[in-house]
Legacy VTK file of the C-alpha trace (Angstrom):
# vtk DataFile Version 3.0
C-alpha trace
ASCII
DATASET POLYDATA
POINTS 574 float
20.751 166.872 -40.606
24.292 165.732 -39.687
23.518 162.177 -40.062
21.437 162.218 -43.044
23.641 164.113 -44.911
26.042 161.055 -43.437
23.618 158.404 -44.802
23.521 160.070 -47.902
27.148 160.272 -48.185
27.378 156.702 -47.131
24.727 155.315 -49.648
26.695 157.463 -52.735
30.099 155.690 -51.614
28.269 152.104 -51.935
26.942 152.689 -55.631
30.299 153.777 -56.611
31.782 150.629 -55.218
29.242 148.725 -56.539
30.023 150.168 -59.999
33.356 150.002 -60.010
32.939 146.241 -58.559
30.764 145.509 -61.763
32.567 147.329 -64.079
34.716 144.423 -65.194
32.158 142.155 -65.767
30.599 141.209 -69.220
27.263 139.790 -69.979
28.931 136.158 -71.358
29.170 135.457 -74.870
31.818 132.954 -74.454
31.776 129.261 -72.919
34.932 127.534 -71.331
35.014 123.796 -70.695
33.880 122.084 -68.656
30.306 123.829 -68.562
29.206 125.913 -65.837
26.214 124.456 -64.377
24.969 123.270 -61.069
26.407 119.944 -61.438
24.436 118.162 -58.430
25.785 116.262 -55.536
24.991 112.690 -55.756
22.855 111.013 -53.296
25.531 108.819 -51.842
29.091 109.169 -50.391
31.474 109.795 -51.401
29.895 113.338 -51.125
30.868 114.458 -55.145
29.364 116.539 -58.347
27.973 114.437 -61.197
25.984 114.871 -64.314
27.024 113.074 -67.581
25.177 111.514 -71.160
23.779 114.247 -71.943
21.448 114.806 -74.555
20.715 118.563 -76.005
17.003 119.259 -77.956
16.142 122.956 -79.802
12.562 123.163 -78.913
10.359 126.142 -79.530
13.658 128.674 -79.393
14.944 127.037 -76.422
17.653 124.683 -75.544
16.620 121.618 -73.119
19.810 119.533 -71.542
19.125 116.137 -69.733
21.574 114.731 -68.181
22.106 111.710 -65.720
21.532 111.755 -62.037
20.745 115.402 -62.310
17.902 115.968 -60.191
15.895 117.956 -62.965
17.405 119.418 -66.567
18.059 122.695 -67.969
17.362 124.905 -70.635
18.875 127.856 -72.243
18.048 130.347 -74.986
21.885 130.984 -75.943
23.754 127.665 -74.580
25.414 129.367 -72.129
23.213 130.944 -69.602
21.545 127.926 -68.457
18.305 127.530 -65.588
17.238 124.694 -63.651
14.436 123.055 -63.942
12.975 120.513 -61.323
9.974 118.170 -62.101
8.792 114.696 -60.125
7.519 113.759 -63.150
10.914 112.383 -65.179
12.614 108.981 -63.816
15.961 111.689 -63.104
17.710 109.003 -61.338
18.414 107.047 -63.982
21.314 107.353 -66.398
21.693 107.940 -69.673
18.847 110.018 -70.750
17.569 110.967 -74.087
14.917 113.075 -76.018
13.440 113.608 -79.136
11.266 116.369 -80.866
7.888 115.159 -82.353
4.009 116.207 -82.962
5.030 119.469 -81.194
6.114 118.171 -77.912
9.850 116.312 -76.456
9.824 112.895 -75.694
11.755 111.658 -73.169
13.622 108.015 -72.063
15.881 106.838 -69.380
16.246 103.131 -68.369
13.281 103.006 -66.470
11.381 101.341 -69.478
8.990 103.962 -69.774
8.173 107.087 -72.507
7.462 110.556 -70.995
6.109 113.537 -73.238
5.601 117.072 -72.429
4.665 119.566 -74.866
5.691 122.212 -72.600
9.152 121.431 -70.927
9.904 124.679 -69.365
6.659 124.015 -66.325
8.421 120.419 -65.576
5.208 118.978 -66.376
5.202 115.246 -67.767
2.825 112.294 -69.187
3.919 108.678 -69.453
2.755 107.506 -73.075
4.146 104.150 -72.903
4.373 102.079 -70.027
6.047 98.501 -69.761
8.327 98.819 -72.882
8.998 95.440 -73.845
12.617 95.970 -74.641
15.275 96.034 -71.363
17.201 99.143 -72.834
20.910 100.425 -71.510
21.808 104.531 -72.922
18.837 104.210 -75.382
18.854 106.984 -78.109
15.130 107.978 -80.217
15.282 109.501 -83.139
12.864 111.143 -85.755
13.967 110.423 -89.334
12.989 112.980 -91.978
10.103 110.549 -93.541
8.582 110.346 -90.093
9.882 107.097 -88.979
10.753 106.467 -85.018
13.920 104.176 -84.238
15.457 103.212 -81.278
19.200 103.135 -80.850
20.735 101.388 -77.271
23.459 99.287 -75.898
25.832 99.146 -73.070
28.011 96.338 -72.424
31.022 95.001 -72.902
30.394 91.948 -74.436
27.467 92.822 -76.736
26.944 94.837 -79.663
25.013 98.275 -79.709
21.200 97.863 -81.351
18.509 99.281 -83.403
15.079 99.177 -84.034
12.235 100.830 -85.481
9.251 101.576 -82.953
5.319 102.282 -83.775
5.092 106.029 -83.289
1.528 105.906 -82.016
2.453 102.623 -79.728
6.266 103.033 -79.139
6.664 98.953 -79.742
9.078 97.570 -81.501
8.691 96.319 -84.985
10.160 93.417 -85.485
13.541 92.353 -83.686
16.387 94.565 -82.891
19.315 94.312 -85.283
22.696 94.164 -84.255
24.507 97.225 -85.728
28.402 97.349 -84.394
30.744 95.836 -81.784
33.534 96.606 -80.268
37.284 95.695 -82.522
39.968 96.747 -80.340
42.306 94.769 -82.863
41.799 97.655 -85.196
40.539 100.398 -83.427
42.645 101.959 -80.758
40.331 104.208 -79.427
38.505 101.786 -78.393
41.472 100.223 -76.154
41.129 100.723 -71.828
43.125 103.044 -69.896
43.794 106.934 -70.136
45.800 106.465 -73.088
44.372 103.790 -74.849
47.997 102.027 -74.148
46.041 99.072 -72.434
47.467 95.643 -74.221
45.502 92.990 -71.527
42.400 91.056 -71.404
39.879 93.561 -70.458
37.182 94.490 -72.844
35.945 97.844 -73.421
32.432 99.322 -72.642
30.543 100.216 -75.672
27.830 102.450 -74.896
25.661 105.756 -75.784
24.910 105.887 -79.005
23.546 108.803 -80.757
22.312 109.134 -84.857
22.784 112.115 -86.642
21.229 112.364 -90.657
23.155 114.302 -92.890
22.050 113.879 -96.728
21.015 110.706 -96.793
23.913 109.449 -94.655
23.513 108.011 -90.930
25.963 108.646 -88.715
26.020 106.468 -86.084
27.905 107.651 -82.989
29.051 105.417 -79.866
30.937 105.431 -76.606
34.106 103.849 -75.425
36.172 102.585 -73.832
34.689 103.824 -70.419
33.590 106.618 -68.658
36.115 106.942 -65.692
39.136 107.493 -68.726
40.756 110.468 -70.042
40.532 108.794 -73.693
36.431 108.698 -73.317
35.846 109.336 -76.525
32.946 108.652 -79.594
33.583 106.532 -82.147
31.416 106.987 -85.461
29.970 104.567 -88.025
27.915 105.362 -91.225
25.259 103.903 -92.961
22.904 104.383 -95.954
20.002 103.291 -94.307
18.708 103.660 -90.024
19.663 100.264 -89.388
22.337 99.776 -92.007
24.441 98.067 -92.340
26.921 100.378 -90.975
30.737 100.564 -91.829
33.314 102.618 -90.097
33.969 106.116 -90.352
37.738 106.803 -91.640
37.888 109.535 -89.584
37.546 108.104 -85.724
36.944 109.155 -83.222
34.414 111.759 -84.301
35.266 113.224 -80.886
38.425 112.822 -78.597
40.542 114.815 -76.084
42.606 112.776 -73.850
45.218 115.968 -72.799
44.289 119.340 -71.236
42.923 121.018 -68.297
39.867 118.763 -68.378
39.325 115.634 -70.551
37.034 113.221 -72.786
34.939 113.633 -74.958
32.304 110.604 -74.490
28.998 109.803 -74.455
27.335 112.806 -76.174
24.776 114.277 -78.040
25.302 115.718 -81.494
22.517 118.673 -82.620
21.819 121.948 -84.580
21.478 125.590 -83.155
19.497 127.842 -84.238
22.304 128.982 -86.679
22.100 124.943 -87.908
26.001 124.930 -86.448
26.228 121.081 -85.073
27.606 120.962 -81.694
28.720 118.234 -79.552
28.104 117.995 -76.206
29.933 115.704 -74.148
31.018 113.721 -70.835
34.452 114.851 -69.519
36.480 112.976 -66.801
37.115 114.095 -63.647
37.135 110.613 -61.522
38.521 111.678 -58.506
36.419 111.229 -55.577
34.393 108.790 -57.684
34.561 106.609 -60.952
31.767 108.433 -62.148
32.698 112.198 -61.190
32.340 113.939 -64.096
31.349 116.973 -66.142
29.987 117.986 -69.469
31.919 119.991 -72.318
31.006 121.869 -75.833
32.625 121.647 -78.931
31.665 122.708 -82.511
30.987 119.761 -85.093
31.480 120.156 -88.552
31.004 118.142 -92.198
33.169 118.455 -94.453
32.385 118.711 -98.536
32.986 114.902 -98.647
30.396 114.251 -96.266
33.547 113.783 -93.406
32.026 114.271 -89.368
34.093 115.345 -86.831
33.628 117.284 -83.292
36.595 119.696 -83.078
38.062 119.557 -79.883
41.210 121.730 -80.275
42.132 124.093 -77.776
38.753 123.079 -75.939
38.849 123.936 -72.653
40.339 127.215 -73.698
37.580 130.279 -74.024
35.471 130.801 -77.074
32.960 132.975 -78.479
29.927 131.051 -79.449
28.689 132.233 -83.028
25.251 133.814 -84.016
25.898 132.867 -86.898
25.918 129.859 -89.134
30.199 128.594 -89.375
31.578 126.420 -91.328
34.915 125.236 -90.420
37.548 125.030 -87.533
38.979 128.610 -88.659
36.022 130.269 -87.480
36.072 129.249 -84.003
39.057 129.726 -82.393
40.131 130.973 -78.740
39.150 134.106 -77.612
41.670 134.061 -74.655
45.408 132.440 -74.597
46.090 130.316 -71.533
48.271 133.384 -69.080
48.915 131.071 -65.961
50.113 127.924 -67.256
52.706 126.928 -64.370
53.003 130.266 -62.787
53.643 130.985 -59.258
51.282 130.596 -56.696
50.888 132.332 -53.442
48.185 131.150 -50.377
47.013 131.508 -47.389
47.453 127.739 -46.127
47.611 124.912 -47.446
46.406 121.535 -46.546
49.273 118.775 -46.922
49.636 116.477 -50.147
47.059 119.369 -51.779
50.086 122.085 -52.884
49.116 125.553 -54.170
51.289 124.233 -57.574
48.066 122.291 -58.489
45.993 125.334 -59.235
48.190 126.642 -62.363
49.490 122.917 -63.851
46.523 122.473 -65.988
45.297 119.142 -64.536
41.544 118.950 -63.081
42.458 116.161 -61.077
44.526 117.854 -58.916
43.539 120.633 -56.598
44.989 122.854 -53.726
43.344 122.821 -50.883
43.664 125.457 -47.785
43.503 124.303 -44.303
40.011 125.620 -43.779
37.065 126.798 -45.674
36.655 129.577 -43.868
36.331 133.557 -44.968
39.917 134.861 -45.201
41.491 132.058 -47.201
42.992 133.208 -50.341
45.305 132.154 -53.569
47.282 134.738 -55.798
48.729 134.141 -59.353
51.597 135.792 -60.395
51.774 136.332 -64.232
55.275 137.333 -63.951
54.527 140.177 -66.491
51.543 142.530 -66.944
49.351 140.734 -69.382
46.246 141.713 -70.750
43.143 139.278 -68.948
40.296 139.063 -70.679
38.845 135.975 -68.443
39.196 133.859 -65.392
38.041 130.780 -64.621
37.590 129.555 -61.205
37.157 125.869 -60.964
36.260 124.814 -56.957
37.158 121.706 -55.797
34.564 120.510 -53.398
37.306 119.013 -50.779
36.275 117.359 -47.179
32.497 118.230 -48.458
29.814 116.120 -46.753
26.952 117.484 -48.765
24.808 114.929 -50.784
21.989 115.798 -52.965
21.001 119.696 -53.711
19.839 122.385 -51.263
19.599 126.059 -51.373
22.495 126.425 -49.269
25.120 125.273 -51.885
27.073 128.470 -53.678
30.423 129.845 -53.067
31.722 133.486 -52.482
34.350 135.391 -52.927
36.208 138.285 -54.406
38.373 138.341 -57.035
41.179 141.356 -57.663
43.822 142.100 -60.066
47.171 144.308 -59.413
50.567 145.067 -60.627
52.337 145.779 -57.653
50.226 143.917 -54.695
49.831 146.198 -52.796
46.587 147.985 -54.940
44.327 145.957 -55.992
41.282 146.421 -57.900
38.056 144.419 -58.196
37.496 141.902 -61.083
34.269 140.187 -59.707
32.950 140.873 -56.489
30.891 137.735 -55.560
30.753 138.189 -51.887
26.704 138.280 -51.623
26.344 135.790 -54.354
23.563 132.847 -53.717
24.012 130.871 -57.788
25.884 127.441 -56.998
29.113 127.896 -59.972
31.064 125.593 -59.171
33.175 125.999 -62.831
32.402 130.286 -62.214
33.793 131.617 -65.547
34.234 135.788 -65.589
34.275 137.449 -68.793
35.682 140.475 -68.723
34.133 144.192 -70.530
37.416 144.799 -71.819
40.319 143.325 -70.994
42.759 144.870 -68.194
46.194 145.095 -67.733
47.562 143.211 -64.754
50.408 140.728 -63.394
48.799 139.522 -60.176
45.241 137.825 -59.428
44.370 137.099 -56.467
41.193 135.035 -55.259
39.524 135.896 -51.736
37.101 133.072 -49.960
33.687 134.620 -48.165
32.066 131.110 -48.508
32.377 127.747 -49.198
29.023 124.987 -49.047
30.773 122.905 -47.222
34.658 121.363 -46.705
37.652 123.410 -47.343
38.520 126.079 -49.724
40.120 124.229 -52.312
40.609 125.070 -56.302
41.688 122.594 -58.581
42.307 125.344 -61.552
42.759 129.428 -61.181
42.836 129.668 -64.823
43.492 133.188 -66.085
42.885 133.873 -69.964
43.720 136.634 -72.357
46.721 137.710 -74.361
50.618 138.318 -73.621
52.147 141.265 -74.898
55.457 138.824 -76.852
55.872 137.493 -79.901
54.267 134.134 -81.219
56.271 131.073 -80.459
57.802 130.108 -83.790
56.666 126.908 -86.653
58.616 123.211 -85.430
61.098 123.208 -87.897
61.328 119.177 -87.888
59.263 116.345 -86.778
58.894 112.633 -87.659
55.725 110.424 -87.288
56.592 106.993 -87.322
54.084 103.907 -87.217
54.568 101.290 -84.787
54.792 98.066 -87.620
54.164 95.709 -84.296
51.202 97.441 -83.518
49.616 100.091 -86.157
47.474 101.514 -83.821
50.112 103.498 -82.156
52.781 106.086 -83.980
55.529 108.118 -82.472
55.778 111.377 -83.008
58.947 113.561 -82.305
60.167 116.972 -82.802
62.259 119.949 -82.075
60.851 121.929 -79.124
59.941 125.204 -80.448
61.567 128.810 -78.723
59.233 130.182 -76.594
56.317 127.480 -76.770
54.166 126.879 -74.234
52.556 123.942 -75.630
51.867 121.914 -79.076
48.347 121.193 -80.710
48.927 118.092 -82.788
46.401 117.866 -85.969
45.996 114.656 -87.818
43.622 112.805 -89.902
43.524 110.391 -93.048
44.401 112.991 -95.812
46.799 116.030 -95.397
43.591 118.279 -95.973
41.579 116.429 -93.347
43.965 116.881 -90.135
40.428 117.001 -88.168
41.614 115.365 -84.619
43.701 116.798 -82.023
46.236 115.735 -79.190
47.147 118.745 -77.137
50.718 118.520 -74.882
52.544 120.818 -72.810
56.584 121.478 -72.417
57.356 118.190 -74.853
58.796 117.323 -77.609
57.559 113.685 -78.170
54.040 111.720 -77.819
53.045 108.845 -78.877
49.204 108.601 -79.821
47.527 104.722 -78.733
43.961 105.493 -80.473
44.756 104.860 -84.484
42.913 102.812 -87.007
45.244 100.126 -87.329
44.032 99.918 -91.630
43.892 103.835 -92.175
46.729 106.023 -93.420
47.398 109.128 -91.028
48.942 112.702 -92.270
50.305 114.601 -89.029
51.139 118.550 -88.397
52.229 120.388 -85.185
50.704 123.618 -83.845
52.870 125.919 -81.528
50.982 128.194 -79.040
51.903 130.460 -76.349
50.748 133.298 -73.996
50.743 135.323 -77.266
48.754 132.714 -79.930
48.917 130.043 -81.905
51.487 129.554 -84.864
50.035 127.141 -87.317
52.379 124.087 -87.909
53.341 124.334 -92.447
54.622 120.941 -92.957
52.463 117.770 -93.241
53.510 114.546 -93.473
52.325 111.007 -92.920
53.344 108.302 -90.626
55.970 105.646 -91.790
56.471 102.694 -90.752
59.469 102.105 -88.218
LINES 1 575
574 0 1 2 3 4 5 6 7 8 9 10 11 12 13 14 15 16 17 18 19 20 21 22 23 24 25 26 27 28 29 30 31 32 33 34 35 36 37 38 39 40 41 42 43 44 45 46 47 48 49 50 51 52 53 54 55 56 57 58 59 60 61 62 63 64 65 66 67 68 69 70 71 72 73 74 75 76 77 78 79 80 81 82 83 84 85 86 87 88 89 90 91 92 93 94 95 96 97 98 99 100 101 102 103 104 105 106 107 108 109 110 111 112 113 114 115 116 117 118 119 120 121 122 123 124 125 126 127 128 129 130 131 132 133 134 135 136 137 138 139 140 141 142 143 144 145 146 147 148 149 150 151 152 153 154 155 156 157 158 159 160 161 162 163 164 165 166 167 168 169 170 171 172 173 174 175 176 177 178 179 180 181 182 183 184 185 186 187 188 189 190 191 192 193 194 195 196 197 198 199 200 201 202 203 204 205 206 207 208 209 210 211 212 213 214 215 216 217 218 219 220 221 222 223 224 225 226 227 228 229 230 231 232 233 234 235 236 237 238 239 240 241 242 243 244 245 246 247 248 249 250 251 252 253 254 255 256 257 258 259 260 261 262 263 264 265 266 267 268 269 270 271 272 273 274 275 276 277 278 279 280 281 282 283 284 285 286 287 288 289 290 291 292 293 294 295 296 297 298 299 300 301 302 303 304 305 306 307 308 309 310 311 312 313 314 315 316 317 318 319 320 321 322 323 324 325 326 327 328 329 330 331 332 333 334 335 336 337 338 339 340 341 342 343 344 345 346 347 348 349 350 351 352 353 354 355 356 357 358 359 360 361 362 363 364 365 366 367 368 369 370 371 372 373 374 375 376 377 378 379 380 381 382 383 384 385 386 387 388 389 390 391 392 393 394 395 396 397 398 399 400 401 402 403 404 405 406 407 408 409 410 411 412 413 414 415 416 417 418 419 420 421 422 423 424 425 426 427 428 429 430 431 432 433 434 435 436 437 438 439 440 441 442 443 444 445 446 447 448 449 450 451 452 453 454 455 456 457 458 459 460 461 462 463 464 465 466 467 468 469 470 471 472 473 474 475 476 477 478 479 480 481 482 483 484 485 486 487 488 489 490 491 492 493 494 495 496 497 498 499 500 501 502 503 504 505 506 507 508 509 510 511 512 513 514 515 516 517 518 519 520 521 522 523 524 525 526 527 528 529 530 531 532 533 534 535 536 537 538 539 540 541 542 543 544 545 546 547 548 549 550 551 552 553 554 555 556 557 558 559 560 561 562 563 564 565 566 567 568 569 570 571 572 573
């Protein structure tokens, strides 16, 4: 009797703890860039995470995501929860995938010169319907225009121009000959310029690539990739047309999509499509390029059209937390943070650390650099102090796969751990208690119930795949209990006469900022792009239209929000 009443005891103890583990956690209704999937490891060394172009379809309710070198694709009912899906029957080793809805069944294409169809994507299950297509195509792009017609958008080079044509839907050939519908102009457009900054004044050319057509009342919009993958300043450029194969002309407002600052960046290479709200979204490659030119990520932003018929993906504040709408939205003002950055160069505490990896890395907003501990084994730990009790709402805990030797996927790959809050360290309480977890989240983002009141975090290892314990970002999210930072009372924006792609900007650093969202755009009532900087007070942006007029404004933000920036004005020339 003794020692059942002791099991019994014993068993009531554990569901407590379990509950009061769990009762932090919230079923998530937010996403935080970059996107939480099972990025794979590629089947070569370096051993490294990689998936990249994607392309997003709404089929039957449900949300399918290809994306290069993969190793299957996903799909999702809500575009965040999203579950793997592994066929033999796709070419998933080739880049730059893309898919199309038509006669009640997706349509698939890589590079492999071939057309796949499956009317029902969720069993993996796949029939070629055109072999041998006659066209060698780089990042093609199919699309379904509203009368019916099929066209084919491709192009990858640096020396040639992205194409179009219009295929047989019942054969998939061409007809006729492709037309040539933009090249690159890095005379005008600075976005299109090498480097992270677009700052890159030599003889290299830029990769144009990916394109992607979206249809908007009677308007194409022709979206396209440059100036390469491996750069913070991936971005997509945007033409329009009147007609599927033109001629196009360019967009005022470029890039439609761009974030070269932040925790993560780019914003290349993507897929533009509706919910089930008909919100646009973009979905896009981001940049991590450590371990590997192409180590990289995929992000989400919210698109949007203006009245004038204006396309942008808005990208502000994007790797921050947000709530993704069930409903339809119609400008920037409805989707804004749901968290304010907490740890943004706060102390850091470890176990060990592994030299020329310091434990400053995890808080200074930078992807590509990490801390690394000595080992990956259980007992390995990082703490965060906020300096103040703050109230968390999130956390998200981006792993850095360090000294890993894994390639390709295998059951074995997921990470555990336990993560605590406290105010004094010396009780702690339980966050999200991961120790028995088996899910491979290698970008694990915790949304809290409600949010709790706390000053220190602290992250516990059970279990790495592989290598060391290493995080490259222990980003903690919610809201600080101070005032909002105040306006920048004075700025200038000055326009580089020498070279018009570039302006100045400078300004009076603002009490009690943490950072500054520029805004900007080609009237003062279109400031639809966004340059994010921390602890600054001058940038200089390389990615202008060298021929377009540009109206600037500066957004303050802190712990406790953001304080929209008043005054507007537009570049002059130096």
């Amino acid at each position: 009797m003794k020692n059942i009443l002791s099991n019994l005891l014993f068993i009531l103890f554990m569901c407590c703890s379990l509950q009061i583990n769990a009762q932090h956690i919230n079923k998530q209704t937010t996403v935080c860039n970059p996107i939480n999937l099972n990025y794979r490891f590629q089947l070569n060394n370096p051993s490294r995470r990689e998936a990249a172009d994607p392309a997003v379809v709404l089929f039957k309710g449900k949300y399918f995501l290809f994306a290069s070198k993969s190793g299957g694709y996903w799909t999702s009912d809500n575009l965040i929860d999203w579950k793997f899906i592994t066929t033999s029957d796709l070419p998933l080793e080739d880049y730059a995938p893309t898919a199309v809805v038509m006669n009640d069944a997706v349509y698939f294409m890589a590079l492999d010169r071939r057309i796949y169809k499956s009317a029902e994507p969720l069993s993996g299950k796949w029939q070629i319907v055109k072999e041998n297509f006659p066209i060698v195509v780089n990042d093609p792009c199919l699309f379904l225009d509203d009368d019916g017609r099929l066209y084919l958008y491709q192009g990858l080079s640096n020396n040639k121009p992205i194409y179009g044509v219009e295929l047989n839907k019942e054969t998939f050939d061409p007809i006729g000959s492709q037309s040539e519908l933009l090249s690159s102009n890095t005379i005008n457009n600075g976005w299109e310029r090498p480097s992270d900054y677009n700052d890159y004044s030599g003889r290299r050319k830029p990769f144009l690539e990916g394109p992607w057509i979206t249809k908007h009342k009677g308007k194409y919009y022709l979206q396209y990739s440059a100036p390469g993958t491996e750069y913070k300043s991936y971005s997509d450029g945007l033409y329009i047309a009147n007609s599927p194969l033109g001629p196009f002309q360019l967009a005022e407002n470029n890039p439609f999509s761009y974030k070269p600052e932040g925790f993560i960046c780019g914003a290349g290479h993507g897929t533009t499509f509706q919910d089930k709200w008909s919100n646009y979204w973009y979905m896009g490659t981001m940049t991590i390029s450590v371990k590997d030119h192409f180590e990289r990520r995929l992000g989400l932003f919210p698109a949007f059209l203006d009245e004038d018929g204006t396309f942008y993906a808005y990208t502000a504040f994007g790797d921050f937390p947000h709530v993704l709408p069930k409903k339809h939205i119609k400008e920037p003002e409805d989707y804004k943070p749901s968290g304010m950055l907490l740890s943004y160069k706060k102390p850091v505490e470890v176990s060990s650390t592994l030299d020329s990896h310091p434990k400053e890395n995890t808080t200074n907003e930078d992807v590509r650099s990490y801390w690394s501990a000595k080992t990956g084994n259980k007992g390995e730990w990082i703490l965060v102090d906020l300096q103040k009790q703050s109230k968390i709402n999130a956390v998200q805990i981006n792993f850095f796969d360090e000294a890993t030797t894994i390639l390709g996927r295998t059951n074995s790959i997921y990470y555990q751990y336990l993560l605590e809050y406290s105010n004094d360290k010396k009780s702690w309480k339980t966050i999200s208690d991961k120790r028995t977890n088996t899910t491979d989240v290698p970008h694990d983002f915790i949304e809290l119930k409600a949010p709790v009141s706390a000053r220190y975090i602290r992250l516990t290892n059970y279990h790495v795949p592989d290598g060391k314990f290493a995080i490259s970002g222990l980003r903690i999210f919610g809201k600080g209990n101070g005032k909002l930072s105040q306006n920048v009372s004075s700025f200038t924006a000055v326009r580089d006469t020498t070279d018009k792609r570039n302006v100045i900007l400078t300004w009076q650093k603002s009490e009690d900022a943490t950072g500054y969202n520029i805004r900007y755009g080609t009237a003062p009532d279109k400031l639809y792009m966004n340059y994010q900087v921390f602890n600054a007070d001058s940038l200089t942006i390389h990615s202008l239209n060298a021929q377009q007029k540009y109206f600037f404004t500066i957004d303050t933000f802190n712990e406790n929000g953001i304080t929209k920036g008043i005054k507007v004005i537009e570049a002059q020339n130096d």
